[in-house]
C-alpha positions as CSV (number, residue, x, y, z in Angstrom):
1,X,-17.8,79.1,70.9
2,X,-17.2,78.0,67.2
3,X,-18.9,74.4,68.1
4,X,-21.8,75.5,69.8
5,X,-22.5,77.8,67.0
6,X,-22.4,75.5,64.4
7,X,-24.4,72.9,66.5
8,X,-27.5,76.0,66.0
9,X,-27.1,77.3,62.5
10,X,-24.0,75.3,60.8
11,X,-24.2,78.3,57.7
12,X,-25.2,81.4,59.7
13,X,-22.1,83.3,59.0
14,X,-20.9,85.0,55.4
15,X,-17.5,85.7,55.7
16,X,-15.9,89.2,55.1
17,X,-12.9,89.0,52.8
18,X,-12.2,92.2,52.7
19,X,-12.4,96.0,55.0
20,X,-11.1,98.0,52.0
21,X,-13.6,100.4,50.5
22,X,-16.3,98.0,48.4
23,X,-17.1,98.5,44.9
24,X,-20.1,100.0,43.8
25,X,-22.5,98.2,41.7
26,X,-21.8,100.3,39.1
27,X,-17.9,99.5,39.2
28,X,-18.6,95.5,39.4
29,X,-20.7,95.5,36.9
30,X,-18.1,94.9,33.9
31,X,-15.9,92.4,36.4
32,X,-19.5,90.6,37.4
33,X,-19.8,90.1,33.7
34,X,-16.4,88.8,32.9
35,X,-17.1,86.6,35.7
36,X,-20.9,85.0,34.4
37,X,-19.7,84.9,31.2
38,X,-16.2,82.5,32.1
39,X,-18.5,80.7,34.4
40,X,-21.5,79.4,33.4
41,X,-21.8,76.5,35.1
42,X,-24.4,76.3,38.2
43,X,-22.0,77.7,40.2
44,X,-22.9,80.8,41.8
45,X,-20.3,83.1,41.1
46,X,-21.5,86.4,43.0
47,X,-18.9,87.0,46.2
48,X,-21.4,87.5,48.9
49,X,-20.0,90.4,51.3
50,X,-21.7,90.6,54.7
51,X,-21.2,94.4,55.5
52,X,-23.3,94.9,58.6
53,X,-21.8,93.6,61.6
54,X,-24.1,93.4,64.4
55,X,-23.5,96.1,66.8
56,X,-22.7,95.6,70.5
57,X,-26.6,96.2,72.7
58,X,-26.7,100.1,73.6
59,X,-28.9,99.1,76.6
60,X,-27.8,100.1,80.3
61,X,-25.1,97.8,81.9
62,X,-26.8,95.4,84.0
63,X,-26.3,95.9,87.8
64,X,-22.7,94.6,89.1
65,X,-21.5,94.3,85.0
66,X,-18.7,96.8,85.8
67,X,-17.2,94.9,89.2
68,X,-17.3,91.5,87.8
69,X,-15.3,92.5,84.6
70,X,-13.3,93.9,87.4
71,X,-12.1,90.8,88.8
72,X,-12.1,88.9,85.5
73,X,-9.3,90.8,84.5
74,X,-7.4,90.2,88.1
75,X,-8.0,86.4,86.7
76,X,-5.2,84.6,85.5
77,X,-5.2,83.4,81.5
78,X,-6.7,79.5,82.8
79,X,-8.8,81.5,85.1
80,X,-10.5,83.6,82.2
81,X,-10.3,80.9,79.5
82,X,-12.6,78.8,81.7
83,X,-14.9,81.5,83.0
84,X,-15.5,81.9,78.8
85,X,-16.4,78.2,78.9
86,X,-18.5,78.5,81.3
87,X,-20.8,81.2,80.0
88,X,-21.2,79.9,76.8
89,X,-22.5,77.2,78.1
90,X,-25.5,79.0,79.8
91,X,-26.2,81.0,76.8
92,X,-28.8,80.3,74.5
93,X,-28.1,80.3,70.7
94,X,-29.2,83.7,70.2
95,X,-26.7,85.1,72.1
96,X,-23.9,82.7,71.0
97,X,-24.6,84.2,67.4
98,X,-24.4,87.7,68.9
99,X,-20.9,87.0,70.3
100,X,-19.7,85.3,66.6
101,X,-20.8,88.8,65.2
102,X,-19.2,90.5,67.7
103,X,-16.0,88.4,67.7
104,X,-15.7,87.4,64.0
105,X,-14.4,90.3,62.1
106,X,-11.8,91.0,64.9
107,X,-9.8,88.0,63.4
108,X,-10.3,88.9,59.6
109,X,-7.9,91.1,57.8
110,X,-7.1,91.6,54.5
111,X,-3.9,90.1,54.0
112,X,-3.5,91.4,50.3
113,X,-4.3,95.2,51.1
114,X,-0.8,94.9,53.4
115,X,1.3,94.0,51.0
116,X,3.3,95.7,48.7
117,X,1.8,95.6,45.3
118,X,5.0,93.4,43.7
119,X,4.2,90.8,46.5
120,X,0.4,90.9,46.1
121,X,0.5,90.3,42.8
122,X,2.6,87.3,42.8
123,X,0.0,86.0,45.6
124,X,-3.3,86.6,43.1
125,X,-0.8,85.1,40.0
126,X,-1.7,81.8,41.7
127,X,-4.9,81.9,41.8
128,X,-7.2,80.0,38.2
129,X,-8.6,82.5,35.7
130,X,-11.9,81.5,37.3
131,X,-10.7,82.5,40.9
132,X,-9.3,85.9,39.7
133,X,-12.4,86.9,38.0
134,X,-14.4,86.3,41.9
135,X,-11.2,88.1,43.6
136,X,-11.7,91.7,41.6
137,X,-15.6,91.5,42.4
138,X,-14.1,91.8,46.6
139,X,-13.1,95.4,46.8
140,X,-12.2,98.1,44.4
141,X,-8.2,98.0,45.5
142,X,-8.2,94.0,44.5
143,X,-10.4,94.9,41.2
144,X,-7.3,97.1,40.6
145,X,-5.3,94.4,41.0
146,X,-6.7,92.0,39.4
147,X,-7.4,94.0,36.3
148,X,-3.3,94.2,35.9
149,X,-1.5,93.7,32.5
150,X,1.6,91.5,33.3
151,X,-1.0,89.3,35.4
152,X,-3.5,88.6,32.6
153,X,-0.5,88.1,30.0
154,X,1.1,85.3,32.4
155,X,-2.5,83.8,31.9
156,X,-2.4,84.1,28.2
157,X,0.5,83.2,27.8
158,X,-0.1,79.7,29.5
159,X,-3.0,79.4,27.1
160,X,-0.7,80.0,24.0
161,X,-1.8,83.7,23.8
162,X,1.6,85.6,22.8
163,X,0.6,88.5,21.1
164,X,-2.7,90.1,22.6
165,X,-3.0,92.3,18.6
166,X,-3.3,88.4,16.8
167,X,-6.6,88.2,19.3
168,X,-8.1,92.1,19.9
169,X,-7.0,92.9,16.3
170,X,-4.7,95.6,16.4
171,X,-6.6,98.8,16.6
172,X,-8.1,97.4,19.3
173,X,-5.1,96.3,21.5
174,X,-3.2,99.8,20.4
175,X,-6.0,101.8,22.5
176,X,-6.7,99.5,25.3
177,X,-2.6,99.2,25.6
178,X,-2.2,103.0,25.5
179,X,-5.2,103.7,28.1
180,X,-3.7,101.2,30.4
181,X,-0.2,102.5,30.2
182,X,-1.8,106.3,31.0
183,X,-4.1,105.0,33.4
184,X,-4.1,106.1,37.6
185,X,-2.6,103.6,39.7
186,X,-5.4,103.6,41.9
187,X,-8.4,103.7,39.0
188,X,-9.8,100.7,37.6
189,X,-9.1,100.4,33.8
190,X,-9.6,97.1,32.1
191,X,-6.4,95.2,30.8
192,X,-6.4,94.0,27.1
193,X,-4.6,90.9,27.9
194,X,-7.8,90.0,30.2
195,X,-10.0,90.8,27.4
196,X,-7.5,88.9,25.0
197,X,-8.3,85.8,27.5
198,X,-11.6,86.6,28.0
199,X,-12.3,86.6,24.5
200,X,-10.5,83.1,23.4
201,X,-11.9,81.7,26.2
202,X,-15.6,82.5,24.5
203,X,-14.3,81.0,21.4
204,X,-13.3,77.9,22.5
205,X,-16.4,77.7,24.6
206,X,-18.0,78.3,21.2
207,X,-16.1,75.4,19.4
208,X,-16.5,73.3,22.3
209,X,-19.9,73.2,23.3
210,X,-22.1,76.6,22.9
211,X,-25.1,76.3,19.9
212,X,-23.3,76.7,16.9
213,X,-24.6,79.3,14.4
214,X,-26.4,78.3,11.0
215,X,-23.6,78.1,8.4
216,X,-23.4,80.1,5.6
217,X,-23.9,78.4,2.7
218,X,-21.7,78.9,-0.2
219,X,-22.9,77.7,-3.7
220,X,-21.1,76.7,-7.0
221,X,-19.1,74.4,-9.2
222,X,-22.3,73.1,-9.8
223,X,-22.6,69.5,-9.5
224,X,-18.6,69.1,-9.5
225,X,-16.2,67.9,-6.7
226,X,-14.2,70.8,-5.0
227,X,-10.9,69.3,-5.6
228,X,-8.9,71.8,-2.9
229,X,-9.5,74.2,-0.6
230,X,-7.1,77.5,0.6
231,X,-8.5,80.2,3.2
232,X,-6.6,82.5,4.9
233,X,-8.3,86.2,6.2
234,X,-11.3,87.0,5.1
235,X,-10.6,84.7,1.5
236,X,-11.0,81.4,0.6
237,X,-10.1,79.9,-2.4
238,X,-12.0,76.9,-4.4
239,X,-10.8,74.7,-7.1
240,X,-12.6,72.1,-8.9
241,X,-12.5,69.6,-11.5
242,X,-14.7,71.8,-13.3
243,X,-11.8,73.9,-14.7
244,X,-12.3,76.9,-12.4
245,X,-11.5,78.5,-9.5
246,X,-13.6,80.3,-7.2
247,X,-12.9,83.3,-4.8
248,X,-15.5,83.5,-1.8
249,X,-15.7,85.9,0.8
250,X,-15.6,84.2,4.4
251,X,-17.8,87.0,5.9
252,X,-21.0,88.0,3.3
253,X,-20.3,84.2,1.4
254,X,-20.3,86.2,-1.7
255,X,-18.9,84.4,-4.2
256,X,-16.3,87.5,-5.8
257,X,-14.8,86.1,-8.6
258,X,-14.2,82.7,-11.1
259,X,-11.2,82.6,-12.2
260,X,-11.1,80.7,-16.0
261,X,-8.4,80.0,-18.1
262,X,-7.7,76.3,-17.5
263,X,-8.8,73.8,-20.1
264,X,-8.4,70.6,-17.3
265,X,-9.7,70.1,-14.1
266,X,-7.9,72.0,-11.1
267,X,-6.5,69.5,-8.7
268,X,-3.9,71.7,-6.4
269,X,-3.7,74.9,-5.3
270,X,-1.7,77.7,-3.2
271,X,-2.5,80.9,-1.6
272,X,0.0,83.7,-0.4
273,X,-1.5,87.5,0.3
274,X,-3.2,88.2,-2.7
275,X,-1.4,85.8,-5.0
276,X,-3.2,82.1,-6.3
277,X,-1.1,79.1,-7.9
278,X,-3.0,76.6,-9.3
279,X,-2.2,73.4,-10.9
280,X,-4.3,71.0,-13.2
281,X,-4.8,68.3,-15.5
282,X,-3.9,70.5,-18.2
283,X,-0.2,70.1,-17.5
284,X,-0.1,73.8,-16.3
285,X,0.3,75.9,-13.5
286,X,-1.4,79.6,-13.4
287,X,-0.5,82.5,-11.2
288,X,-3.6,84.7,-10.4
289,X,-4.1,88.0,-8.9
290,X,-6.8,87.3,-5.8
291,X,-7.8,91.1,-6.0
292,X,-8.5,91.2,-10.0
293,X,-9.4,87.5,-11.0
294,X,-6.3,88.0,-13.7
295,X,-4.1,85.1,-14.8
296,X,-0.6,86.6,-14.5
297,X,1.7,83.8,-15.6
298,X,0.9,80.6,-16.8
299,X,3.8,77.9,-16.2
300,X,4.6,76.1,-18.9
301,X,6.7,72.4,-18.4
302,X,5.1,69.8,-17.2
303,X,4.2,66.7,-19.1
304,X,1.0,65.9,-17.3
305,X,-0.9,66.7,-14.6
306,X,0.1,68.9,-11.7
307,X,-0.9,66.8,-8.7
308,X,0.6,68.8,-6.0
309,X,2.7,72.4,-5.0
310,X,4.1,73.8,-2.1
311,X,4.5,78.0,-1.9
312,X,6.8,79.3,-0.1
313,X,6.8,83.3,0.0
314,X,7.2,83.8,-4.4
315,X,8.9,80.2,-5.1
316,X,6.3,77.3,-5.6
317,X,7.3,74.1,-6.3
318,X,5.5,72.0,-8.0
319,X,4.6,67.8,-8.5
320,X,3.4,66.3,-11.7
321,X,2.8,62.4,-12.9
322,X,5.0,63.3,-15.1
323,X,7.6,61.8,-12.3
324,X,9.4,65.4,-11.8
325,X,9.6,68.4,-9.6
326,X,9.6,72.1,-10.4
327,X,10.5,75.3,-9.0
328,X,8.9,78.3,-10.1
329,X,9.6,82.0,-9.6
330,X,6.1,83.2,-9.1
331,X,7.0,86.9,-9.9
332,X,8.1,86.3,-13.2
333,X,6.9,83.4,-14.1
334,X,10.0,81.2,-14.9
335,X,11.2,77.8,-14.0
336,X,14.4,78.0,-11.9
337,X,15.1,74.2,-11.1
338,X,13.8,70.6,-12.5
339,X,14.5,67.9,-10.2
340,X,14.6,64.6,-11.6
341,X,14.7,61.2,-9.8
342,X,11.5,60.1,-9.1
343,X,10.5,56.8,-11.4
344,X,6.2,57.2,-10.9
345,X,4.1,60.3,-10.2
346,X,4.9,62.9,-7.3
347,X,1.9,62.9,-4.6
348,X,2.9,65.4,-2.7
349,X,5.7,67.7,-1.6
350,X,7.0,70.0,0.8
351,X,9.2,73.6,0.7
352,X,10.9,75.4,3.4
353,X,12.8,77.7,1.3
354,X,15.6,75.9,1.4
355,X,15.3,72.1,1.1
356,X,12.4,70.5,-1.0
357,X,10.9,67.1,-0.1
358,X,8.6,64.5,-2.2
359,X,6.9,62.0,-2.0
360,X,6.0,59.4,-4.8
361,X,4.0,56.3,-6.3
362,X,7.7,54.8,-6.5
363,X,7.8,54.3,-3.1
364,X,10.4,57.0,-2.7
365,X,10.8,60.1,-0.4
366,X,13.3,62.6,-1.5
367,X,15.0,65.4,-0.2
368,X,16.4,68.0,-2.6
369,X,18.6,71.0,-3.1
370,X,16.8,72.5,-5.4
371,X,19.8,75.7,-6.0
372,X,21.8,72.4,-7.0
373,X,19.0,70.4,-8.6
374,X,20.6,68.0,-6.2
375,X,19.2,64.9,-4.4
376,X,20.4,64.8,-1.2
377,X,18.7,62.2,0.6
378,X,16.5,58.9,-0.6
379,X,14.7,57.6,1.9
380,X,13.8,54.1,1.3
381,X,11.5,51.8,3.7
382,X,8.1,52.2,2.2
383,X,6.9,49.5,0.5
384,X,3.8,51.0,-1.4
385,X,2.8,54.5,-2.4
386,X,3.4,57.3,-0.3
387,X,0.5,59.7,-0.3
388,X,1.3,62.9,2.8
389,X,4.3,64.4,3.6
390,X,5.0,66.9,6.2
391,X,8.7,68.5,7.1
392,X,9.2,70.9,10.1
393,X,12.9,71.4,8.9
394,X,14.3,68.6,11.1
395,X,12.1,65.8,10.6
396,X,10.5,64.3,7.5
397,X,7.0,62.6,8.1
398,X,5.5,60.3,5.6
399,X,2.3,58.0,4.9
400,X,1.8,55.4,2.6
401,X,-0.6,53.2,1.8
402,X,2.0,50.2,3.0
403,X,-0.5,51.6,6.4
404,X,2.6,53.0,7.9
405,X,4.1,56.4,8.5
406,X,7.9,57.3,8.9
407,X,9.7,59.9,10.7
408,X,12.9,60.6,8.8
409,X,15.9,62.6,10.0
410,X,16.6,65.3,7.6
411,X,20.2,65.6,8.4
412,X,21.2,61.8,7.6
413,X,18.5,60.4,5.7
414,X,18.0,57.9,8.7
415,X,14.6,56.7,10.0
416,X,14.5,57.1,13.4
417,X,10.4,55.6,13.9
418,X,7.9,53.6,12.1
419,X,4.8,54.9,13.3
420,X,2.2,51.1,13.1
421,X,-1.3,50.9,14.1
422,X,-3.1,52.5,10.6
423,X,-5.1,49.7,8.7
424,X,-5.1,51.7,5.3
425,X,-3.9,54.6,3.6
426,X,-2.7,57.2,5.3
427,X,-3.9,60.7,3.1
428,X,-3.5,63.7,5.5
429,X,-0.8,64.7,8.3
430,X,-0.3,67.7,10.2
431,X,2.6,68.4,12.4
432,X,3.2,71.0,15.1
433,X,5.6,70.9,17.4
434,X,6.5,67.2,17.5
435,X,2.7,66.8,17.9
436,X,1.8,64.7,14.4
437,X,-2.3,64.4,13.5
438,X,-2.6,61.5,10.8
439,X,-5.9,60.8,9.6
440,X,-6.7,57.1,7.5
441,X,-9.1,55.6,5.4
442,X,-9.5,53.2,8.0
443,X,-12.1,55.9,9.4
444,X,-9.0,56.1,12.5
445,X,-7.2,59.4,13.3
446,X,-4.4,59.3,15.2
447,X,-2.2,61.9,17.1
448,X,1.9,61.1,17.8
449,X,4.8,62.3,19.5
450,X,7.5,61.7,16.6
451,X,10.0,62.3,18.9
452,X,9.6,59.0,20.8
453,X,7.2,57.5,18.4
454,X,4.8,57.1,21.0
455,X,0.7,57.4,19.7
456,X,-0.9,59.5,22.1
457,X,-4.4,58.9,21.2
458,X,-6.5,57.2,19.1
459,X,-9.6,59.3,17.9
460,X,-12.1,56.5,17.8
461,X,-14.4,54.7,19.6
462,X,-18.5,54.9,19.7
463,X,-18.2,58.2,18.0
464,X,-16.0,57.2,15.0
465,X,-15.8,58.1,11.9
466,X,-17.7,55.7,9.7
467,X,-15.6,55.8,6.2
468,X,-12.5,57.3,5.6
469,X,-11.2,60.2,6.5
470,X,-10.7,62.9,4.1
471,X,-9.5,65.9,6.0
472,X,-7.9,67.1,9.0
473,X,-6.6,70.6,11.0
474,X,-5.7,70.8,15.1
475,X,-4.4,73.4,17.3
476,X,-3.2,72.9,20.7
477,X,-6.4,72.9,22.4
478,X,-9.2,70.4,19.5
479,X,-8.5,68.1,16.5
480,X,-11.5,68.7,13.4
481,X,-11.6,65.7,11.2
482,X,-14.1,65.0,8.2
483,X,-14.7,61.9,6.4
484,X,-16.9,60.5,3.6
485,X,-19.7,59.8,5.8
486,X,-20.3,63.0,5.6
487,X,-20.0,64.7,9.4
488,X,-17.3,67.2,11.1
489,X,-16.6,65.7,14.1
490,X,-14.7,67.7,17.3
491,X,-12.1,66.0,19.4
492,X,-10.0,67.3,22.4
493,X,-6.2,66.8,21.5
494,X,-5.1,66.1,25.2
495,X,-7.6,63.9,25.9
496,X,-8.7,62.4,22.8
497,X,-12.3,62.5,23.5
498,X,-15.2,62.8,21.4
499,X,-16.5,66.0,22.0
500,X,-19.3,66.9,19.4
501,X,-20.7,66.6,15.7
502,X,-20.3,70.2,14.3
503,X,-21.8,69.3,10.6
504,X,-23.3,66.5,9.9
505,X,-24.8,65.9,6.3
506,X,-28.5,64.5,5.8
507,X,-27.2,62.5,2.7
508,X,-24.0,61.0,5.1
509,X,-23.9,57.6,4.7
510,X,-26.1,57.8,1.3
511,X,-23.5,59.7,-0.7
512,X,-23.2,62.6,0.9
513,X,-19.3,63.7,1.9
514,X,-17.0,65.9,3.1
515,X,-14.3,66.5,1.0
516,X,-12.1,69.5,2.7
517,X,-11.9,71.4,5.7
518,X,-9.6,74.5,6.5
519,X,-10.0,76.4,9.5
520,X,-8.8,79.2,11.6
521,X,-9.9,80.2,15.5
522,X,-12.9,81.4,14.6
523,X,-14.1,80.3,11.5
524,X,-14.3,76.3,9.8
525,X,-14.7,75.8,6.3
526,X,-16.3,72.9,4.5
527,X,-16.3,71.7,1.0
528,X,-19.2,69.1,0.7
529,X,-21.1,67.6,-2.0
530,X,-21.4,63.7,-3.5
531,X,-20.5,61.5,-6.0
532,X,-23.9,60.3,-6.8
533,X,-26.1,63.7,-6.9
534,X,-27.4,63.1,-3.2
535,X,-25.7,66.4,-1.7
536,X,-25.7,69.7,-3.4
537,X,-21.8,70.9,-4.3
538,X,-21.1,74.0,-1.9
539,X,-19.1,75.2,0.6
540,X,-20.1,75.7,4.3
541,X,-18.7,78.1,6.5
542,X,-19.3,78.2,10.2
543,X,-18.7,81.3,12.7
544,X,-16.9,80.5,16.3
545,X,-16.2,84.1,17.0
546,X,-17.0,85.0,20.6
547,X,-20.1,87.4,20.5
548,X,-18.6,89.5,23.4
């Protein structure tokens, strides 16, 4: 029957998935949205329903109908199976599509209505995001289903999503929660871990390939370079070799305060809550209040500049050329510790509370105990300046501009990887999970496993940065990089490939540079500007956040 139906009209037939009660068009409408606005391909993503079966002919029996279906059930099962045969062959196609009408939804049940609800669920918890969303548009009892909390949360969760408050805000996620939790177990109420989804999955649709918004653009420092970049909330923080500081808000790009008091250019800074360390030529560090603009403490020590700091909760330590470490108490101003050892100027450092590390132009890496003033650990291989450190607690990372990076065991000082394949200098790491980002001046960024040493990917190619690159952040789903040619560039971490230009200066390549980029989920910052007067000093600050 199938065959010689298919032979007339191959796609005559919508299947029915489902004999529950269907939703109204008022109920599918928010579950018909969710579903466009995942799917926005060419993909068709209405369910089609075909709810009119077409009925058996009210007309009179025909003459001697009632004796042959008299003997064709005397016939035995080859008997009948054949007399079947035989009359679909001497129907036309008309009539074989009446019988598929008739016949079809005699052999379609819904499978998931049967179940208990424990079981159903774990049936839809294979199904893609994608697939879900078309499943709750079926009938209102799988809409129900579908719209359930511990199934959307397994969904986050495999995108990273672990607390639904750090996406929905907290307000948010508090009511949807509550009304879930209160809800009938038959009515339809939407589950904040689906809109959790929902919504990252609009923001990474945003970062990846939807228009992006005109920037706001955020001037001063005049004609300066923005020497380091902090942003965290709804804050950032500038600092320049102009002597200043300068608080911004993220969301107007009002510029809120300066903060003045040094008499050198600022050339590191930190950020915690509502608290700003800042170091500079001046040989000083200063504690500012975020809120007021106020210089709180001014650190005193240091015989030249203060190249680098690390703040962890109200300790920061700090680097100077002076060749020596620091650790301040940012509450009250004092120096606790001064760790000595280093022979040229500290680079860069890192503090976990406990252990600090540091890098220097001596070649050196060392690990500290700062309570003792202690150096525990000197880790020698490098054979030129090291420039970027990173420290998860375990393992030590380091760059140089020997064109190497080294992962160090914090335990025993060993190195258990050279990391080769740079060409220069390697200025800026991040490390996340055994997952290390390096970015080079050999317009290269890279992305290792320091656990077997292994590079994963090489962010290059056709698309490549075309000078060195200058700054770097990634998460577990893109890599951003800038450089000083003066473009943003998007990369997929898994894959490594180019995915798009997300700022790209008319001056690049003639001056024009970026010199910093911090970011969060939804926002990227970027301090730009030039050496030579081609490109305006400023900061640019670009919106990802999902407009549903």
């Amino acid at each position: 029957l199938k065959r010689k139906s298919d032979a007339f009209n191959e796609n005559s037939l919508e299947k029915k998935m489902c004999k529950s009660e269907y939703i109204d068009s008022n109920d599918d409408s928010n579950s018909q949205h969710d579903l466009e606005a995942f799917v926005s391909e060419t993909e068709d993503s209405q369910v089609s329903v075909n709810k009119s079966i077409k009925p058996i002919s009210s007309a009179p029996d025909p003459p001697g109908l009632d004796t042959w279906l008299g003997k064709f059930q005397e016939w035995s099962t080859s008997d009948r199976l054949t007399a079947i045969d035989r009359l679909i062959d001497v129907c036309d196609p008309a009539q074989v599509r009446h019988m598929m009408n008739v016949i079809e939804p005699q052999f379609q049940r819904d499978f998931i209505s049967l179940l208990p609800k424990e079981l159903a669920l774990y049936v839809l918890s294979f199904l893609e995001p994608k697939d879900l969303l078309k499943a709750a548009q079926t009938c209102r009892y799988w809409r129900v289903l579908a719209e359930d909390n511990l199934l959307w949360r397994e969904k986050c969760r495999e995108e990273g999503i672990n607390d639904v408050r750090e996406v929905l805000g907290r307000r948010r996620s508090r009511c949807s929660i509550s009304a879930n939790n209160n809800a009938n177990p038959y009515q339809v109420i939407p589950s904040p871990w689906k809109a959790a989804f929902m919504r990252q999955h609009n923001i990474e649709m945003n970062w990846r390939c939807n228009p992006i918004k005109l920037p706001k653009v955020l001037k001063g420092h005049d004609d300066h370079v923005i020497t380091c970049l902090q942003f965290s909330g709804n804050r950032i923080v500038s600092g320049s070799d102009d002597n200043t500081l300068k608080v911004w808000s993220a969301s107007t790009g009002k510029c809120l305060r300066t903060l003045v008091g040094h008499t050198g250019g600022v050339w590191s800074s930190q950020m915690w809550l509502n608290i700003i360390i800042s170091g500079s030529t001046d040989r000083t560090l200063k504690v500012w209040n975020a809120d007021t603009g106020q210089c709180i403490h001014t650190l005193y020590g240091h015989t030249s500049t203060v190249r680098c700091m690390h703040l962890h909760e109200n300790k920061v330590v700090s680097g100077s050329r002076d060749a020596t470490l620091r650790v301040w108490d940012v509450d009250t101003g004092k120096c606790l510790h001064v760790l000595v050892g280093h022979v040229a100027a500290v680079r860069c450092v890192q503090y976990n509370g406990k252990l600090v590390v540091s890098g220097a132009y001596d070649y050196m890496v060392k690990v500290w105990n700062p309570e003792r003033e202690e150096c525990i650990h000197t880790l020698q291989g490098h054979t030129n300046r090291v420039y970027s450190l990173q420290f998860d607690g375990v393992h030590v990372v380091s760059g140089s501009l020997d064109t190497s990076i080294r992962v160090w065991d914090v335990e025993t000082g060993g190195c258990k990887h050279t990391l080769m394949g740079h060409q220069s200098l390697t200025s800026g790491m991040e490390l996340r999970n055994s997952i290390l980002v390096s970015g080079n001046a050999d317009s290269t960024v890279k992305v290792w496993d320091i656990t077997s040493g292994q590079c994963l990917q090489t962010l290059a190619g056709a698309n490549k940065h075309q000078s060195a690159v200058t700054s770097l952040q990634f998460n577990n789903k893109f890599v951003v990089t800038s450089s000083d040619d003066g473009t943003v560039k998007l990369w997929d971490l898994k894959t490594g490939d180019f995915l798009r230009n997300i700022v790209a200066l008319e001056s690049g390549g003639s001056g024009g540079v970026v010199w910093r980029i911090r970011a969060s989920s939804t926002k990227l910052i970027c301090a730009v500007g030039s050496r030579n007067g081609t490109e305006e000093t400023k900061l640019l600050v670009l919106d990802f956040e999902s407009d549903h």
